[in-house]
N, C-alpha and C positions, 0 to 999 in steps of 0.2 A: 484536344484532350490533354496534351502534354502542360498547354499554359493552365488550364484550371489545376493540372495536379501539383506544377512548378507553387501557384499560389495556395491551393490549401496546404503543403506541408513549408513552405519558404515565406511567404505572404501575408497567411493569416496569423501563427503563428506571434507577427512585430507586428501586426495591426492591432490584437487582442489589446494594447493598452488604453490605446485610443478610442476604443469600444466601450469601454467605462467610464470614460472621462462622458461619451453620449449618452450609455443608457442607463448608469451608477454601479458602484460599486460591488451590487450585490451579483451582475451578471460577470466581471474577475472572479469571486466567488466560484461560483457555480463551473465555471473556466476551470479556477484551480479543482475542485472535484471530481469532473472530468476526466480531466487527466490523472489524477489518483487513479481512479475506476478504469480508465485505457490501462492502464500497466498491470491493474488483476485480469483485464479481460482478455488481452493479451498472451496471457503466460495461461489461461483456461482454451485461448481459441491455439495454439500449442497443440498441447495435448489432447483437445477434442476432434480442432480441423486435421490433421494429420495424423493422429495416430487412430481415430475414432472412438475412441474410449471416456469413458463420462466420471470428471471427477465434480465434487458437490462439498469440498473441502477449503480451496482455495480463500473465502471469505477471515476463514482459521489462523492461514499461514499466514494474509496479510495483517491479520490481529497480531500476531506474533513478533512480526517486525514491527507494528509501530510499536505497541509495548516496551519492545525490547531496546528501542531506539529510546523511547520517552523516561525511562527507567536508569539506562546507562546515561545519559543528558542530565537528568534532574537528581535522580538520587543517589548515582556512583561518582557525578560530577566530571563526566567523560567531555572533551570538547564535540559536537555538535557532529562536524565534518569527519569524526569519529567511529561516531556510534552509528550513522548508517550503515556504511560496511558491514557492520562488526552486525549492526539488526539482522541482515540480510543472511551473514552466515547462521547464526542463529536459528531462524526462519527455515534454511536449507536443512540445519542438525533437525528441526523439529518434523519437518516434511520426510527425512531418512527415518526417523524414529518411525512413524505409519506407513515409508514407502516399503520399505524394505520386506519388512512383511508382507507388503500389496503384490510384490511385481509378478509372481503367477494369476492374479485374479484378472479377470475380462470381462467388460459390461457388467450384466447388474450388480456381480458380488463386486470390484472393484468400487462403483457408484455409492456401496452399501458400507465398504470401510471406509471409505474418503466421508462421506456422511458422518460414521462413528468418530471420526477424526477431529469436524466440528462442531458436533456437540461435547465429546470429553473436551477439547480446547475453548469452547465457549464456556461450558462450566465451570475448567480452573478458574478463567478469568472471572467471571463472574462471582465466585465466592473466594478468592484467594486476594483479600480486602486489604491484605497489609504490604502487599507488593503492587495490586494494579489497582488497587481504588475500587474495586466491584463496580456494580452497575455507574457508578458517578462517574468514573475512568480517575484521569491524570490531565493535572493541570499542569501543564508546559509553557516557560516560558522562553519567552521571543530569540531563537535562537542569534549568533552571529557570525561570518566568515568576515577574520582577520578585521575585528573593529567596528566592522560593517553592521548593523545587526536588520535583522529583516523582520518588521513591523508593518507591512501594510500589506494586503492581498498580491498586490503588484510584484513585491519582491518573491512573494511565494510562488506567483506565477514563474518566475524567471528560472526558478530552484529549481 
């Protein structure tokens, strides 16, 4: 049991390149979204596996950091290794703005603000056309660390 679990988190992890070089490019892809989607499910299995409480917001808050990442990057001109941070705090102020009012509520009324949470933050985004592009979003380009810039799935994986 120790060696399967030494490989899937040590293992597979510097395999994954070599797995695209076999079955194409589009399975990095899919690798790299994965792993986006681990890091929401993550911060939802949090708050649900232990504390037991059901939140239906979380979708919102990650909208809010890449947003907020893609925004400071492209149109404030922020460098790259920057604006994640700065996304994340962001993300955190926006999660206090709906938490803070939440923290008495329990099951289904909590369930039902975190709810209300992502549809008002889906619908800013959605109509608020001159900051996020509404339904199109934001075209981002290819960011870079020190020169470096990362243009092919591979490096995204690495990020």
């Amino acid at each position: 049991m120790g060696g399967l679990l030494l490989f899937l988190f040590v293992g597979l992890p510097f395999s994954a390149p070599w797995l695209s070089g076999i079955f194409g490019f589009s399975v990095q892809h899919m690798a790299n979204m994965i792993g986006i989607y681990i890091i929401g499910a993550h911060g939802l299995n949090l708050l649900t596996g232990y504390t037991g409480q059901i939140s239906l917001g979380h979708g919102a808050f990650m909208g809010v950091g890449a947003y907020t990442s893609a925004i400071l990057f492209m149109k404030a001109g922020w460098p790259f290794w920057l604006s994640l941070p700065a996304a994340g705090l962001v993300a955190a102020g926006v999660g206090m703005i709906f938490g803070v009012p939440s923290l008495r509520l329990r099951g289904l009324y909590l369930a039902i603000a975190t709810m209300a949470a992502q549809f008002i933050i889906g619908y800013a985004m959605r109509n608020w056309t001159s900051l996020t592009g509404g339904s199109g979003g934001l075209n981002v380009d290819r960011p870079s660390f020190f020169g470096f810039t990362l243009d092919t799935d591979l490096h995204y994986y690495y990020l």
